[in-house]
Every structure is written in structure tokens, then in C-alpha cells.
C-alpha positions in Angstrom: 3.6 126.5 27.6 4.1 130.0 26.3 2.5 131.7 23.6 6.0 132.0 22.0 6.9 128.5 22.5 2.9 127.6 20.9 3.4 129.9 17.9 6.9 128.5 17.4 5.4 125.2 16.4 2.3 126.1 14.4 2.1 127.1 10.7 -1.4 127.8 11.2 -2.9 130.0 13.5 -6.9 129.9 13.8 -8.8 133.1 15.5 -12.1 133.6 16.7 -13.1 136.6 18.9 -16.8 137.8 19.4 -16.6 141.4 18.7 -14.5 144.3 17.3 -12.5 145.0 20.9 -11.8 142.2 21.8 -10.3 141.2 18.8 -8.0 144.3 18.1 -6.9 144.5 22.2 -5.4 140.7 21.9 -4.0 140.7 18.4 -3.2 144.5 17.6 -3.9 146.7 20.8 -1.7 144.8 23.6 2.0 145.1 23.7 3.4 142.1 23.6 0.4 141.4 21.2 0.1 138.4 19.5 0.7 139.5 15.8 4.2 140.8 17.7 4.9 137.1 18.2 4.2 136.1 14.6 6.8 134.8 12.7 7.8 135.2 9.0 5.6 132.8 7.2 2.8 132.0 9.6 -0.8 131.5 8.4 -3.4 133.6 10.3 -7.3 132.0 9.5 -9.6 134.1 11.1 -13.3 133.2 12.2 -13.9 136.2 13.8 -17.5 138.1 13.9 -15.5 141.4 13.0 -16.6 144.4 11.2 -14.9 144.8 7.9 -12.5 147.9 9.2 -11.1 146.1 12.3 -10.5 143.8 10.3 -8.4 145.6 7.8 -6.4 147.0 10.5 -5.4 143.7 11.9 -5.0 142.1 8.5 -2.4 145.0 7.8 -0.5 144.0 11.5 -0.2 140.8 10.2 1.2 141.1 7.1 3.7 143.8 8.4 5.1 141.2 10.3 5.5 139.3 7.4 2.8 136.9 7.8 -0.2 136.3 6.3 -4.0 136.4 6.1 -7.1 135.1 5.6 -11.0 136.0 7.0 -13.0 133.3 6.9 -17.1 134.2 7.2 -19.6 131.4 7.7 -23.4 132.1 6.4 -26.4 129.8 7.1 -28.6 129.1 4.0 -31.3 127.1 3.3 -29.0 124.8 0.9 -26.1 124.4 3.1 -23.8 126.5 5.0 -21.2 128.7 3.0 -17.8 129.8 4.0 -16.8 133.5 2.6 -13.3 133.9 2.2 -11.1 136.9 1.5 -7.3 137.3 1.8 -4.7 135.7 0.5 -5.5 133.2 -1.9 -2.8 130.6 -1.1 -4.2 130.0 2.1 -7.4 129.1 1.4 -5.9 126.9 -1.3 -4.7 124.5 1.3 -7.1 124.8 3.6 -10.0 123.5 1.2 -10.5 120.2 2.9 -11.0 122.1 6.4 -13.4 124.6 4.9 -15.6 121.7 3.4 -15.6 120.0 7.2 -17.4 123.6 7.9 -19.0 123.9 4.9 -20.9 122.9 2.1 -19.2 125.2 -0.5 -16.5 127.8 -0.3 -15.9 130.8 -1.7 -13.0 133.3 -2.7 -13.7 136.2 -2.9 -10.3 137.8 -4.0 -7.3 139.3 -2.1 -9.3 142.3 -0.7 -9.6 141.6 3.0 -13.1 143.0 4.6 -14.6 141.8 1.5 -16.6 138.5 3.4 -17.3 140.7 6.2 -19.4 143.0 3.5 -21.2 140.3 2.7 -21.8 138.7 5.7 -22.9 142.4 7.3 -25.4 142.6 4.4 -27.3 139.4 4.4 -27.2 140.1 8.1 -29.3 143.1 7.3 -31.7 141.3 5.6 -32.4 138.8 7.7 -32.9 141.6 11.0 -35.1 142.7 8.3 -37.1 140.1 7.5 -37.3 139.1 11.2 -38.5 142.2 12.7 -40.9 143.1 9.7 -40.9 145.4 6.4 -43.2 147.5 7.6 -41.9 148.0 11.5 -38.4 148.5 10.0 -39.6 151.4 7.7 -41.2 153.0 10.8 -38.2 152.7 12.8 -36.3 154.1 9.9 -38.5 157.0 10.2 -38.6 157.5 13.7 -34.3 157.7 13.7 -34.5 160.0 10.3 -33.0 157.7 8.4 -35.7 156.4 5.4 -33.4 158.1 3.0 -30.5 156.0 3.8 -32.5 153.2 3.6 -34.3 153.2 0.6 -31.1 154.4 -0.9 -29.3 150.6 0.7 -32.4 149.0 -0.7 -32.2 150.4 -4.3 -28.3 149.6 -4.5 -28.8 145.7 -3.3 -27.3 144.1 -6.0 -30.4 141.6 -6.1 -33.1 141.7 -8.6 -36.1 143.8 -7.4 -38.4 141.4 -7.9 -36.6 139.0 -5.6 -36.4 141.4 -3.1 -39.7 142.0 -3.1 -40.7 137.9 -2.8 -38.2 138.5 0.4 -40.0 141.4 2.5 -43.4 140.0 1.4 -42.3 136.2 2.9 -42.1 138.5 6.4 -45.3 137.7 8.0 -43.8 138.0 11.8 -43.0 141.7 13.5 -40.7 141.6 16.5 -39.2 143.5 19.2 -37.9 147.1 17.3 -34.6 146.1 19.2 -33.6 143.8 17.0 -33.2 146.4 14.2 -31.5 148.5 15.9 -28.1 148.5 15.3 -28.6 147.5 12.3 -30.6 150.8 11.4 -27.8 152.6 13.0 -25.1 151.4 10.1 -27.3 152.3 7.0 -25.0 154.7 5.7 -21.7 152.5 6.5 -23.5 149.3 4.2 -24.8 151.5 2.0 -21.2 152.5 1.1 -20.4 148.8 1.4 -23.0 148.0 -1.5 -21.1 149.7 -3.9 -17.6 148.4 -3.4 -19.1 145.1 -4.1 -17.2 142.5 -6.5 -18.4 141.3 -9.5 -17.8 137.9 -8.0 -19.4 139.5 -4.6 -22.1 140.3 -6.2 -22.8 136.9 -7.8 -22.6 135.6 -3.9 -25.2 137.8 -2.7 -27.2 136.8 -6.0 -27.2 133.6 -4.8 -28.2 134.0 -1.1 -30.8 136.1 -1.8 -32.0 133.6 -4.5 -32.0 130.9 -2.1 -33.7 132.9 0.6 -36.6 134.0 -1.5 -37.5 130.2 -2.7 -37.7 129.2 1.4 -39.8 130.2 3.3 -37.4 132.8 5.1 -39.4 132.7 8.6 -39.2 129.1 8.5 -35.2 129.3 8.7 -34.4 132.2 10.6 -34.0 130.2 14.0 -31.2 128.7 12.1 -29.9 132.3 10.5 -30.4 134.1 13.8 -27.4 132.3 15.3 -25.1 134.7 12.7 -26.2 137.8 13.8 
């Protein structure tokens, strides 16, 4: 069956691609693409591990062809897992009963696409943080000249200092300085991210922070690795 003849019978259309490239070639890059295929009216849901400006690129695609979208983020916590959604609203209206088969709570939020990715991308951050070590991470920050950035990204966490400070000291374990790496390398870029934060963003990353700190975060990082 062709891809025509597939998207001709789906409202719906679910995505999940690994990584930036792959995402864009297949639904923005390629001619035919697939967002050339969409239809007035279709729903695009999209799973993919994207950061926030691919994402924005192929949100716009989609909604120029007079469909619609919706990025879907799903974060491991202690409590449960959480789905992160931005987009249009409407969509993840009637998709609640899929989200809690995925999910122990979903989120909206609000209409600004790249917005779950932010979040996603920073409690990412913490947890390569936590993982490879306060105290390696601060040297590696130094080695790249980049402690500026990084104290600046750890004063504009929207979390509480105090819970912060519960988080690094809960990292007992230092790992291979690979593991920060690319992380370290996007400072700036979340930095920036930090303050375009939501006030209902913020609240999110209140609560995943809060969470984190009352476990003990090395116990649950083989489970919170698997998002990174």
C-alpha cells in the first residue's frame, strides 16, 4: 500500500524518529516528503527525541499544509512517567485516554511547540549531571571554558536552591567524562531555554526536581538513563 493510499485513511498520524536528521529528511527534507502528503485536517502526534528547533521547523511544515500538531515528550520520574505536551491543544484533548496508556499524568503545556522539548532537554541535563558527578562536571566545564555558562544555567534553574543542592549532593557516583559531553556543549543553547520558560513550565520542572531530590536520584537513574 502507498503512503498516500495509508495517509488517506488515517486522521492520526503518530511519529517517532531517533534524532534531529532523520526526522527533518523523512518529514521536511525529502521531496515527495511526508508532510507533502498531509491532508487538510490530519493530526500529526509526535514522539520524537527532537531538539526543540527541528522541531519548530517541522511543526511549521505541518501546519502550512493545513494540518496540525502536537510533540508529545515522555520523562521518567520516580512517581510515575509523565507525558509533556505542546501544540495544539485540541489534539491532546482527544487523545487523553492514549496518553494515560503511556502515562501516569499528562501535561499541556500551551500552544508553543518546542516547549516539552525544553523541558525534556533540561531534566536531561540534570540527570547527565547527577550521573557523571558535580564535581567531574565542574572540571569538565573548566577544561572546555565554559564554567561561566554553567553557573549562569545553574543560577537560572527555575528550582529552589536548596533543592538543587539536595540534588548534586545525592551524586555519590563519577562516570566516564563522555557522558557529559554533549551536554556541556549546549550550555549556552539551555541556558537561553531557561528563560523562555512558562509559568506552567516552570511549575513542571518544580515538580521533577522535587520528586528527584526526595529519591534517591542514583537509585533511579538506570530507569532515567533510557531518555537521554
Amino acid at each position: 500500500m502507498k503512503m498516500e493510499q495509508v495517509l488517506s485513511s488515517c486522521a492520526y498520524i503518530m511519529t517517532w524518529f531517533e534524532n534531529d536528521k532523520l526526522a527533518t529528511d523523512l518529514l521536511i527534507g525529502q521531496r515527495p516528503s511526508l508532510v507533502d502528503r498531509l491532508n487538510t485536517g490530519h493530526k500529526v502526534i509526535d514522539f520524537s527525541l527532537l531538539n526543540a528547533a527541528a522541531r519548530q521547523r517541522i511543526a511549521a511544515a505541518v501546519r502550512e499544509a493545513g494540518a496540525f500538531y502536537l510533540e508529545v515528550q515522555l520523562i521518567a520520574t520516580p512517581p510515575g512517567r509523565i507525558a509533556l505536551c505542546a501544540g495544539d491543544k485540541f489534539i491532546f484533548e482527544i487523545i487523553q485516554s492514549c496518553l494515560a496508556s503511556l502515562s501516569n499524568k499528562a501535561v499541556f503545556l500551551g500552544d508553543s511547540v518546542g516547549g516539552a522539548t525544553v523541558l525534556r532537554t533540561l531534566v536531561d541535563f540534570l540527570h547527565v549531571l547527577l550521573a557523571t558527578g558535580f564535581s567531574q562536571t565542574l572540571r569538565l566545564a573548566d577544561q572546555f571554558g565554559l564554567r561561566d555558562d554553567l553557573d549562569d544555567l545553574l543560577c537560572a534553574l527555575p528550582v529552589p536552591q536548596q533543592t538543587l543542592q539536595e540534588l548534586l549532593l545525592a551524586s555519590f557516583q563519577e562516570r566516564t567524562i563522555d557522558q557529559a559531553h554533549r551536554v556541556l556543549a549546549d550550555v549556552e543553547t539551555l541556558t537561553d531555554s531557561v528563560y523562555q520558560l512558562n509559568p506552567v513550565q516552570i511549575s513542571v520542572m518544580r515538580d521533577l526536581f522535587k520528586h528527584l531530590a526526595r529519591n534517591n536520584a542514583q537509585r533511579q537513574l538506570a530507569d532515567l538513563w533510557t531518555l537521554l
